[in-house]
FIZA-729013 format. One record per residue (C-alpha): residue in one letter; chain; y, z negated, x negated. Coordinates in Angstrom, 3 decimals. Layout:
BEGIN
{drennu 'A', 'A', {Y, Z, X}}
...
% end
This chain:
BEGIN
{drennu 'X', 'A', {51.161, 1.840, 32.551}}
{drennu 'X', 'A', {51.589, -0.312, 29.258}}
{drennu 'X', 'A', {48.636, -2.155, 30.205}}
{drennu 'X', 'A', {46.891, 1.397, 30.480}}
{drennu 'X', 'A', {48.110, 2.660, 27.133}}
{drennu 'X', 'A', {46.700, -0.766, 25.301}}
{drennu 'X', 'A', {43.318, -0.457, 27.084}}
{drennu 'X', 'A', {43.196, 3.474, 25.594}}
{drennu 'X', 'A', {44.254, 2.244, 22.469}}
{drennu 'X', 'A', {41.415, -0.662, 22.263}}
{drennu 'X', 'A', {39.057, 2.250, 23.256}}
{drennu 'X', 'A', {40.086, 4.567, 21.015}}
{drennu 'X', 'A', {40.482, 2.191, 18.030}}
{drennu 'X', 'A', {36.594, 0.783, 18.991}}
{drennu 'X', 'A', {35.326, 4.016, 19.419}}
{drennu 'X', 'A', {36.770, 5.229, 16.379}}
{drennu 'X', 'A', {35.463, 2.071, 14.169}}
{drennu 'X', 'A', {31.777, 2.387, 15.830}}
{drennu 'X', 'A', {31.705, 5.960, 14.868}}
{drennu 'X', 'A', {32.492, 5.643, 11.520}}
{drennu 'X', 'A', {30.226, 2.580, 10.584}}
{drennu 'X', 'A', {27.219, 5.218, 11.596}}
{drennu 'X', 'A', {26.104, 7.342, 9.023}}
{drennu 'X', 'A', {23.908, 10.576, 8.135}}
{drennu 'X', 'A', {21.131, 9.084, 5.742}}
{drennu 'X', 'A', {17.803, 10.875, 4.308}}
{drennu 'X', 'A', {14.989, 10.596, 2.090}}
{drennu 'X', 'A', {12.814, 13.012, 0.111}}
{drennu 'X', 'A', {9.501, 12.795, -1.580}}
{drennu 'X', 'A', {7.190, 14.930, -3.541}}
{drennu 'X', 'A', {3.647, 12.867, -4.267}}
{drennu 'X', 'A', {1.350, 14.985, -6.100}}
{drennu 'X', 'A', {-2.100, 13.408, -6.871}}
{drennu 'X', 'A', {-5.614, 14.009, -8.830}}
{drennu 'X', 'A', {-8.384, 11.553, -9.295}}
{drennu 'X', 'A', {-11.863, 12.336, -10.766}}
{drennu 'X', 'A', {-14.790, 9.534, -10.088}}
{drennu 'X', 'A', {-18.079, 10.144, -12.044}}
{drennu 'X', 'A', {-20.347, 7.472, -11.030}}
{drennu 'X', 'A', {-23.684, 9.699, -11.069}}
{drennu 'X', 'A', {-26.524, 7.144, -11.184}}
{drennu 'X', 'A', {-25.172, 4.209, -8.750}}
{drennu 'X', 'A', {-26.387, 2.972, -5.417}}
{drennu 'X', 'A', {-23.061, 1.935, -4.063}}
{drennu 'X', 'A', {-20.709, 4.454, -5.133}}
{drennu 'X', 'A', {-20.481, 9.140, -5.278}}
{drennu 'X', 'A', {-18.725, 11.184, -7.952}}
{drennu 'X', 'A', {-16.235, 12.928, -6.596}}
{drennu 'X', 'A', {-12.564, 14.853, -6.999}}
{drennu 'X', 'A', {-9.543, 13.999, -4.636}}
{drennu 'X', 'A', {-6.531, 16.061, -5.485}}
{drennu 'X', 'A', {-3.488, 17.263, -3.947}}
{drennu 'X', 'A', {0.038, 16.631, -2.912}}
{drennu 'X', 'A', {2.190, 15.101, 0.072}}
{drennu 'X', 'A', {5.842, 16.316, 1.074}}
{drennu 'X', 'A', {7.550, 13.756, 2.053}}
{drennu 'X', 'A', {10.671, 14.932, 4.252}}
{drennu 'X', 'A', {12.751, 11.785, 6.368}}
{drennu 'X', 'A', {16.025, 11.957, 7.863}}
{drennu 'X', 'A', {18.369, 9.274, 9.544}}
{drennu 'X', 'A', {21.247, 7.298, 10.833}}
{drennu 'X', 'A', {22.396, 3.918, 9.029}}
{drennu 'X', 'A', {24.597, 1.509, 10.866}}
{drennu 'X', 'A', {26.730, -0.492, 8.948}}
{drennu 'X', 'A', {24.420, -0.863, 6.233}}
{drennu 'X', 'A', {21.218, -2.719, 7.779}}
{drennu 'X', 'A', {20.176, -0.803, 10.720}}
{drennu 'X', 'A', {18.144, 1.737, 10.208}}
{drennu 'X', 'A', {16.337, 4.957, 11.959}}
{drennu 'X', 'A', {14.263, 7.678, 10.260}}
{drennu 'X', 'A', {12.234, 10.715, 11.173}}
{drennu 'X', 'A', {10.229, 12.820, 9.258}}
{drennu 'X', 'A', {6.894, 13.655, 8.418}}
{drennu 'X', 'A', {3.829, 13.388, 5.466}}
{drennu 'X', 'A', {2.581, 17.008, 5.219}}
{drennu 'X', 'A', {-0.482, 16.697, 2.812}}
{drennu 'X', 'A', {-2.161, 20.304, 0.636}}
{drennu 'X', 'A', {-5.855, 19.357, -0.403}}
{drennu 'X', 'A', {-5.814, 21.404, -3.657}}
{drennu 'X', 'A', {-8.445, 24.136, -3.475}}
{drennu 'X', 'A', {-8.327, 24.208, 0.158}}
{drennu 'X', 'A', {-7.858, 27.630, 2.278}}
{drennu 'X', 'A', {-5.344, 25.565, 4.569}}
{drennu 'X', 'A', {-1.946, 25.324, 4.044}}
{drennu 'X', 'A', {-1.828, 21.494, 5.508}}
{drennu 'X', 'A', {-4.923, 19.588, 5.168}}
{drennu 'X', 'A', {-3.586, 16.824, 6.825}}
{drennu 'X', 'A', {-0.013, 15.791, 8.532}}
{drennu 'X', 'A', {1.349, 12.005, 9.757}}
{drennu 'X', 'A', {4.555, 11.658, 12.025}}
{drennu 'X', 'A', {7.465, 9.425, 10.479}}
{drennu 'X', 'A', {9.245, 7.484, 13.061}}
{drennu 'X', 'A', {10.566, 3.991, 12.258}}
{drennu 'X', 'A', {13.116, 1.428, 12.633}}
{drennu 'X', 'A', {14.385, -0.194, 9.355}}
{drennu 'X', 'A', {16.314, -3.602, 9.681}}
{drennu 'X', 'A', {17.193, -4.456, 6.012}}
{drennu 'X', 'A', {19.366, -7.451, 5.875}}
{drennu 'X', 'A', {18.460, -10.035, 2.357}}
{drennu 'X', 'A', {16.458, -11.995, 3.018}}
{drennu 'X', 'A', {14.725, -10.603, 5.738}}
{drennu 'X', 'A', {13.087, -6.865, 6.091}}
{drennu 'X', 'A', {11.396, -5.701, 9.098}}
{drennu 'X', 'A', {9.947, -2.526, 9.972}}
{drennu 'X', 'A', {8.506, -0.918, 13.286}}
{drennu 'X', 'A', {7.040, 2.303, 13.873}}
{drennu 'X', 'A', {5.290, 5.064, 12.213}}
{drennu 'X', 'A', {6.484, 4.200, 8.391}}
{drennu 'X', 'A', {4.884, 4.686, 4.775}}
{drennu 'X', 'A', {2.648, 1.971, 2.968}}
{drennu 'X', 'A', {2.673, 2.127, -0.325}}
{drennu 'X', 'A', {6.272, 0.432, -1.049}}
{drennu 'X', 'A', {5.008, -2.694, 1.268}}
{drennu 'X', 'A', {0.994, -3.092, 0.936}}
{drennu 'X', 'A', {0.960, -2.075, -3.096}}
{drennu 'X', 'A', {0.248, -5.244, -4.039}}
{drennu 'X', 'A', {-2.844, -5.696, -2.630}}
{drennu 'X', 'A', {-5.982, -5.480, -4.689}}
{drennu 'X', 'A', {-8.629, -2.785, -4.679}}
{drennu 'X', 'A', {-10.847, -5.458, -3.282}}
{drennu 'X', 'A', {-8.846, -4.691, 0.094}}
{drennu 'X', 'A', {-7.551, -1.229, -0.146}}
{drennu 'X', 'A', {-9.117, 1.474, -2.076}}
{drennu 'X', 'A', {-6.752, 4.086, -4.202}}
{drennu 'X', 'A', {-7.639, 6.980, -1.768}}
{drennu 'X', 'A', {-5.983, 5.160, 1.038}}
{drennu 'X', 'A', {-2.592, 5.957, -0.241}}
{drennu 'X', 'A', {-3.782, 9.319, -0.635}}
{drennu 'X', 'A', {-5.281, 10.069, 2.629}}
{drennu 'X', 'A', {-3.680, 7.417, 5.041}}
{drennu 'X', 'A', {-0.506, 7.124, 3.411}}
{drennu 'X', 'A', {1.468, 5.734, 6.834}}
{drennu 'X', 'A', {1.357, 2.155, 9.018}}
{drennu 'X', 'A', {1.929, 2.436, 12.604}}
{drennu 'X', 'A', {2.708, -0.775, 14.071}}
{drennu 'X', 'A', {5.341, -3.409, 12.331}}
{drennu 'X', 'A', {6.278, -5.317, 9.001}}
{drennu 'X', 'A', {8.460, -8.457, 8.746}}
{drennu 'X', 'A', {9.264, -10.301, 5.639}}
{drennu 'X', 'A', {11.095, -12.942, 3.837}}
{drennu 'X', 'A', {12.105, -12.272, 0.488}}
{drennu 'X', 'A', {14.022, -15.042, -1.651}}
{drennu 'X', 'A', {16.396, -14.856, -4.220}}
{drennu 'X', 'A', {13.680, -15.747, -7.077}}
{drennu 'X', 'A', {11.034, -13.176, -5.450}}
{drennu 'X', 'A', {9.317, -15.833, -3.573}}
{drennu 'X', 'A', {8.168, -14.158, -0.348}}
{drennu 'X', 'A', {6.107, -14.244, 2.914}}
{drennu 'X', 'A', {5.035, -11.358, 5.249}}
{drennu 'X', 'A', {3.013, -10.412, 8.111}}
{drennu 'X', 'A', {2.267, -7.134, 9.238}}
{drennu 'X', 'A', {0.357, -5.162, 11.737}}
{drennu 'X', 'A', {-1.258, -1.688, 11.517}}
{drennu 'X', 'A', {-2.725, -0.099, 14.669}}
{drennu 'X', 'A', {-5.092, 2.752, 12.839}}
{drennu 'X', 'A', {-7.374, 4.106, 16.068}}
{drennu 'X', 'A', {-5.910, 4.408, 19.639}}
{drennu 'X', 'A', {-9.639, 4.395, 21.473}}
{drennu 'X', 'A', {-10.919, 7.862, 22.499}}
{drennu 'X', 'A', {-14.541, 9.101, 23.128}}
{drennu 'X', 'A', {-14.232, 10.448, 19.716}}
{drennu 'X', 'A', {-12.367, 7.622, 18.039}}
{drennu 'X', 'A', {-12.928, 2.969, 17.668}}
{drennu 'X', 'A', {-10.143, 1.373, 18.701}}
{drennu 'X', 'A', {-9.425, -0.299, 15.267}}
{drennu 'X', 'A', {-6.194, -2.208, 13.954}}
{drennu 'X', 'A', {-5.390, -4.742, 10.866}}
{drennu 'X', 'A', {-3.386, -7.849, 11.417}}
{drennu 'X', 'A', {-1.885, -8.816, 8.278}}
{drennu 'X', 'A', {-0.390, -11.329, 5.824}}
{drennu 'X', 'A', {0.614, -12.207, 1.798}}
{drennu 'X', 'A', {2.868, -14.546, 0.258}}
{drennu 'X', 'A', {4.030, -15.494, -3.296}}
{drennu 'X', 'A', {5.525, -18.736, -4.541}}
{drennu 'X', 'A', {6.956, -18.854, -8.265}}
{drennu 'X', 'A', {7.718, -21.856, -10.373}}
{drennu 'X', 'A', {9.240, -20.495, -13.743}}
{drennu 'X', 'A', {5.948, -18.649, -15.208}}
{drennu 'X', 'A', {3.528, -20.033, -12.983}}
{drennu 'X', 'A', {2.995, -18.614, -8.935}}
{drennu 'X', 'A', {0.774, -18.989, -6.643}}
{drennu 'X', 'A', {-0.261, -15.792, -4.158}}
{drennu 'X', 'A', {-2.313, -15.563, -0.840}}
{drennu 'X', 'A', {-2.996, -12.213, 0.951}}
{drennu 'X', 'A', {-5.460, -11.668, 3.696}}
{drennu 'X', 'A', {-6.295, -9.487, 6.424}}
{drennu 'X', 'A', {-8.159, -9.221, 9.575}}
{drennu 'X', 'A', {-9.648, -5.825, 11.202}}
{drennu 'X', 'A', {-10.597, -5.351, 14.518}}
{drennu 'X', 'A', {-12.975, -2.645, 14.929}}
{drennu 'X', 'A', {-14.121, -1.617, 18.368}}
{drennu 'X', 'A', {-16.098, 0.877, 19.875}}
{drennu 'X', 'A', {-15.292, 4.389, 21.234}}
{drennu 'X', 'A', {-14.269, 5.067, 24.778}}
{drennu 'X', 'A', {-18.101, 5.127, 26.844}}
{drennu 'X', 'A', {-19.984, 5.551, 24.210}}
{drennu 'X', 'A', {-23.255, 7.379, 24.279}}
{drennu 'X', 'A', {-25.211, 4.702, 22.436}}
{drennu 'X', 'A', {-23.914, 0.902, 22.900}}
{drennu 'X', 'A', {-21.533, -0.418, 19.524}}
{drennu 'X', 'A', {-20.953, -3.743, 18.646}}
{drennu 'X', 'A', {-17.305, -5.124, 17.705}}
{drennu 'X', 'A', {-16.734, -6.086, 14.517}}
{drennu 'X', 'A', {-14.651, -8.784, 12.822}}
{drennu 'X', 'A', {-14.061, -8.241, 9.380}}
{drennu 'X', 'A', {-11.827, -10.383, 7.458}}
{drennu 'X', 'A', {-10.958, -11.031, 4.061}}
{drennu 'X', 'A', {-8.781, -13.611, 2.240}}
{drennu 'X', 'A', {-7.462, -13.934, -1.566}}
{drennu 'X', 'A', {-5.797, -17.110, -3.098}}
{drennu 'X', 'A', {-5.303, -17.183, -6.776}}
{drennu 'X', 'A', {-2.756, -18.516, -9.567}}
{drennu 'X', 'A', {-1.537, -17.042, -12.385}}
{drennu 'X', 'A', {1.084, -16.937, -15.047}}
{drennu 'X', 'A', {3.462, -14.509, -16.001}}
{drennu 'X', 'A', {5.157, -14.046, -19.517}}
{drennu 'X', 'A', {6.847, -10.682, -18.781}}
{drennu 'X', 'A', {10.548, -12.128, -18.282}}
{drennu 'X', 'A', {10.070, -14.314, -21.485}}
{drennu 'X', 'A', {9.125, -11.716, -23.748}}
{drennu 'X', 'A', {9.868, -7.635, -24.439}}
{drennu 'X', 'A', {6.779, -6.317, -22.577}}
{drennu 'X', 'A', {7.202, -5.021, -19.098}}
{drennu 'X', 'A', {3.841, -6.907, -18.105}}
{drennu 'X', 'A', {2.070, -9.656, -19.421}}
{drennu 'X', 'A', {-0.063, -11.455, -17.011}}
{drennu 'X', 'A', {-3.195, -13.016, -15.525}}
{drennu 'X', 'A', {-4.277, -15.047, -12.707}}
{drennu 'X', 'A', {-7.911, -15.579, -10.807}}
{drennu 'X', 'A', {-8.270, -16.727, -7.671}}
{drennu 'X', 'A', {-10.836, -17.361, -4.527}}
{drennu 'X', 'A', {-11.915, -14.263, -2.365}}
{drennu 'X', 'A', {-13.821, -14.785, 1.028}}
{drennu 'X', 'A', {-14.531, -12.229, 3.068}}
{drennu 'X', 'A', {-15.909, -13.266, 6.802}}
{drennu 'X', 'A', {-17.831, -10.787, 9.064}}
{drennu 'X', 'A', {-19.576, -10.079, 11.990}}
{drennu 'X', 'A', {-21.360, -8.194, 14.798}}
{drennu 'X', 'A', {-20.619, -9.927, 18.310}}
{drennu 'X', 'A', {-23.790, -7.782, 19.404}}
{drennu 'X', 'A', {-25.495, -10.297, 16.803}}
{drennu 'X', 'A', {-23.097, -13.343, 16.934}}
{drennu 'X', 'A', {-23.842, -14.824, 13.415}}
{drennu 'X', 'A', {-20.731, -14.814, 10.876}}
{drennu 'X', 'A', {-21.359, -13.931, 7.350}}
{drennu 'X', 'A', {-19.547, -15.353, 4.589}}
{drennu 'X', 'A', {-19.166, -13.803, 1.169}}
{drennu 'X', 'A', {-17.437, -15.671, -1.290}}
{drennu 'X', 'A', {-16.023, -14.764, -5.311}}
{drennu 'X', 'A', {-13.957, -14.810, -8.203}}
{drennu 'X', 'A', {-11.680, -12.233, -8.765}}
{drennu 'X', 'A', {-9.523, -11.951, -11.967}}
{drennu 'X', 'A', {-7.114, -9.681, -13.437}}
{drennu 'X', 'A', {-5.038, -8.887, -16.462}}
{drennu 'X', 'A', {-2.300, -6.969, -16.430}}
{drennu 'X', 'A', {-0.624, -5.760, -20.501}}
{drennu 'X', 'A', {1.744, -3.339, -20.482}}
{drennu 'X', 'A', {4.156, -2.517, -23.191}}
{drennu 'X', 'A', {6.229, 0.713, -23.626}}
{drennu 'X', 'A', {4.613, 2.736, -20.924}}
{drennu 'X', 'A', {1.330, 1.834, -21.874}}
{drennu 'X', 'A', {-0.707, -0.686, -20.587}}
{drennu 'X', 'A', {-3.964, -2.316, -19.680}}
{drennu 'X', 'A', {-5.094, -3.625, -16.248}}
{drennu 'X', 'A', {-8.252, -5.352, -15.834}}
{drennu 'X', 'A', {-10.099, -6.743, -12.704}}
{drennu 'X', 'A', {-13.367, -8.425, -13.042}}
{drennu 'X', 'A', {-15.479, -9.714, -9.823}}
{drennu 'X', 'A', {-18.151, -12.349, -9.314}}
{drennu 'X', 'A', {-19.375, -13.277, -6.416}}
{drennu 'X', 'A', {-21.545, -11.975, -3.597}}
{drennu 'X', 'A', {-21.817, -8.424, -2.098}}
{drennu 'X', 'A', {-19.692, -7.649, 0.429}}
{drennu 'X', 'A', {-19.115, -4.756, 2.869}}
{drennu 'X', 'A', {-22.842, -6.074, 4.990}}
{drennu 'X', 'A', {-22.488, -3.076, 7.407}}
{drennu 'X', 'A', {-21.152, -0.250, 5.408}}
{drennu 'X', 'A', {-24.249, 1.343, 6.444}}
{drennu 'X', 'A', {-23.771, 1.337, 10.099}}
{drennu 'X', 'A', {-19.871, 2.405, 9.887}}
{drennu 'X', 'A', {-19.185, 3.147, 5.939}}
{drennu 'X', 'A', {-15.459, 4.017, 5.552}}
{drennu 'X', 'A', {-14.316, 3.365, 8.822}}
{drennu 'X', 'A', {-14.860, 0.180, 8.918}}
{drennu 'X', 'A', {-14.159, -0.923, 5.145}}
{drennu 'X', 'A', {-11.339, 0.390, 3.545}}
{drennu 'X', 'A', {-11.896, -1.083, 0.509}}
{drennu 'X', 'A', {-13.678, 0.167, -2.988}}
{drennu 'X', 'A', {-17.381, -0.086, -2.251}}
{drennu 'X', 'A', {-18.028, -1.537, -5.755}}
{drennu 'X', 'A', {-17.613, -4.647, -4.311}}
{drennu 'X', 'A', {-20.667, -4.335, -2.868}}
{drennu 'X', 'A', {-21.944, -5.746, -6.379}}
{drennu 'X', 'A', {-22.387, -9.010, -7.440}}
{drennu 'X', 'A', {-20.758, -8.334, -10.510}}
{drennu 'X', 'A', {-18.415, -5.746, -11.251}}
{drennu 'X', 'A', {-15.979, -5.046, -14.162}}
{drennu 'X', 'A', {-12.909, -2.205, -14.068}}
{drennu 'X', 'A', {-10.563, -1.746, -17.052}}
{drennu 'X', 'A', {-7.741, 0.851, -16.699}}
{drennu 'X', 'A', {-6.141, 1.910, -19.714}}
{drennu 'X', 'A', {-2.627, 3.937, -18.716}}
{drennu 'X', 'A', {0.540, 5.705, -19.827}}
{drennu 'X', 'A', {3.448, 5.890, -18.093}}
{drennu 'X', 'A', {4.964, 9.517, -18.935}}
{drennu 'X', 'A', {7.965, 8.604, -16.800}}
{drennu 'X', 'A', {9.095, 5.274, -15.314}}
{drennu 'X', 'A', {12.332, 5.695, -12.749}}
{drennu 'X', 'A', {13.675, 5.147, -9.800}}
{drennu 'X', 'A', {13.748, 8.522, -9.427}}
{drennu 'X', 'A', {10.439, 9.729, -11.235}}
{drennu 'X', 'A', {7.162, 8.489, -11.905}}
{drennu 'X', 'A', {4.400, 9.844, -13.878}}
{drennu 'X', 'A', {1.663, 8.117, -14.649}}
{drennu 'X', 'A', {-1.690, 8.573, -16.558}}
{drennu 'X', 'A', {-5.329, 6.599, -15.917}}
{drennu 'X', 'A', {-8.141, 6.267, -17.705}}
{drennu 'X', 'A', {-10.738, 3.843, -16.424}}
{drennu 'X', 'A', {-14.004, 2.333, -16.935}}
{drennu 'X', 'A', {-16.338, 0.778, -14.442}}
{drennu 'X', 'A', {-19.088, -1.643, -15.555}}
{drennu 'X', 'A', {-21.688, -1.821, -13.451}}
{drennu 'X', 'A', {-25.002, -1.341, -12.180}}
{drennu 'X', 'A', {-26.247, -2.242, -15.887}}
{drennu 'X', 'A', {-24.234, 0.916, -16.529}}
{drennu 'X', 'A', {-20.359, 2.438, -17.640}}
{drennu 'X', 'A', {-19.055, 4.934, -15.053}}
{drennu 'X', 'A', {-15.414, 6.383, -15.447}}
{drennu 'X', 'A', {-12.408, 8.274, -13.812}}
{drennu 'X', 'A', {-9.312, 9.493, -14.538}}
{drennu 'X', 'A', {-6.344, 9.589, -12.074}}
{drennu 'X', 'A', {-3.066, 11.167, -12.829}}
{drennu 'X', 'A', {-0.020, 10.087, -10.663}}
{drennu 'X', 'A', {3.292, 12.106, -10.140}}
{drennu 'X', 'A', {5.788, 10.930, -7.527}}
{drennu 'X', 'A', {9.627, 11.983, -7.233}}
{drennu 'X', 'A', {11.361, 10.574, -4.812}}
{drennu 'X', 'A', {15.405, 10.919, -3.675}}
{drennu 'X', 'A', {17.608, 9.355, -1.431}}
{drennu 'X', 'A', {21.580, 8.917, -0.557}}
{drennu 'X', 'A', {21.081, 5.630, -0.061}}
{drennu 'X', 'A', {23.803, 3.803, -1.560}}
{drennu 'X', 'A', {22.171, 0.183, -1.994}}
{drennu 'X', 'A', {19.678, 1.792, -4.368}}
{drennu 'X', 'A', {20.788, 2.090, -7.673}}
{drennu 'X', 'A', {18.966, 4.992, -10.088}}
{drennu 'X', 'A', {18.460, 4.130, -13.416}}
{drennu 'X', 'A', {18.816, 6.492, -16.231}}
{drennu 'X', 'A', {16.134, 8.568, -16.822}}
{drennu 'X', 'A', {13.574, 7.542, -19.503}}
{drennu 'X', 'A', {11.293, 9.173, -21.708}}
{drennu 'X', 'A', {8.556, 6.638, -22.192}}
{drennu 'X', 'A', {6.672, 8.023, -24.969}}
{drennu 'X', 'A', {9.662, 8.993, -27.051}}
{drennu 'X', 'A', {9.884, 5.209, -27.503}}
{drennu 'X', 'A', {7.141, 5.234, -29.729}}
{drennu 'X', 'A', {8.931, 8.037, -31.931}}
% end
């Protein structure tokens, strides 16, 4: 009987402790977006108007701290459109998040772990209209930011209406006081739909960035000051044709930023890329078709309304040149995002503009 009454009280004691390292968590989000494009005149790229806004609802359990499960879902409104949801993406992931090392699996957002990627391999619009990953994300993250990653995004399950298409993934950053080096690259595997009614050929697209730079922001009082240039090549192919293509570049940018306002500027030499965007156009390249020039120049002048943890409000005005031409857009940005996450720590709330005042 003693024996009896210390096994209930192991149980009970366990039981208890298990129970009380779990915890309800949740997340909320409000992304609300608008970006004009008037490029009237060129052969790569349309004028057009993308607004509207994503609700962003997740809820969870956290076990002691670094295991983590969320559900939820992306509902997106198209602004001017007669339905309430124009489009809607499950949320269903696994979160490990134990320093150094991060790792997702499942249906999670991809903004917070792709955003560093250049336009040369994700457009703006993706984060507006295929905001989620499905597949996995593992990285190493070091004390001085140094990091490595590799990821995996499954984005068409083959039907006769749908390629079977995924990305396999990787970026890394070294720093050495001002100086880093950075590598990111991708490779997408686009198939063809289930019996199709006229034969496809499967196509290998990869693409690959390695550049230095050097960054002053830590040794001075702007938020960003920084440049590097690196090597692009991008390698494709049609296995119905067999030959590889190989376009190579420079890409450059500059990033200023002081206050809330700032300056970002890419500038690309190099050859076209995106061969087949006329067979497949956006399904197959996800990135901005002005890189289909030889040369192209972007400069984005911005202001950053708000600049939280909590809220962020931001401002673009930009200026393509091109095509023996200057096209421009404007984007405006407006994200608010909660959680009761302890680990993350909200800063005050700051007025960026009153700064100048």
């Amino acid at each position: 009987m003693k024996k009896l009454h210390i096994i209930l009280l192991l149980l009970f004691f366990g039981t208890n402790i298990t129970v009380h390292s779990q915890k309800f968590v949740w997340k909320s989000g409000l992304h609300s977006f608008f970006d004009n494009n008037e490029f009237a005149g060129s052969e790569v790229q349309i004028s057009q108007t993308m607004a509207g806004v994503h609700v962003v609802p997740q809820i969870g359990l956290s076990f002691n701290d670094k295991h983590l499960a969320f559900v939820g879902v992306d509902v997106m409104h198209e602004f001017g459109s007669d339905k309430a949801i124009g489009y809607y993406d499950p949320i269903a992931y696994y979160q490990y998040d134990g320093k150094p090392f991060t790792f997702y699996m499942g249906a999670f957002p991809r903004k917070p772990l792709l955003n560093h990627y250049p336009r040369m391999f994700f457009n703006d619009s993706i984060q507006n209209y295929r905001p989620m990953m499905n597949g996995l994300f593992w990285e190493y993250c070091s004390e001085k930011d140094d990091y490595i990653n590799v990821w995996l995004d499954w984005t068409g399950r083959q039907t006769t209406n749908v390629n079977e298409a995924f990305f396999m993934g990787w970026s890394g950053r070294y720093n050495r006081g001002i100086f880093y080096g950075q590598h990111l690259g991708y490779m997408y595997h686009f198939a063809s739909k289930m019996n199709p009614e006229v034969p496809e050929g499967l196509h290998d697209n990869g693409l690959v960035l390695t550049s230095i730079g050097i960054d002053f922001s830590s040794k001075t009082n702007f938020e960003k000051l920084e440049i590097n240039a690196g090597w692009s090549v991008a390698l494709e192919r049609d296995r119905s044709l067999g030959d590889w293509h190989v376009q190579q570049g420079l890409l450059s940018e500059i990033n200023v930023e002081y206050k809330g306002l700032g300056l970002f500027n890419t500038l690309y030499l190099g050859n076209r890329q995106q061969l087949f965007y006329g067979n497949h156009g956006n399904k197959l390249y996800w990135g901005d078709r002005m890189y289909q020039l030889k040369q192209y120049n972007r400069t984005d002048l911005y202001v950053c309304f708000f600049k939280t943890d909590v809220v962020d409000v931001k401002l673009t005005c930009s200026f393509h040149f091109a095509e023996s031409n200057v096209f421009n857009s404007q984007s405006l940005y407006a994200r608010f995002n909660l959680d009761n996450l302890q680990r993350k720590k909200y800063k005050p709330y700051e007025y960026i503009w009153s700064n100048w005042f």
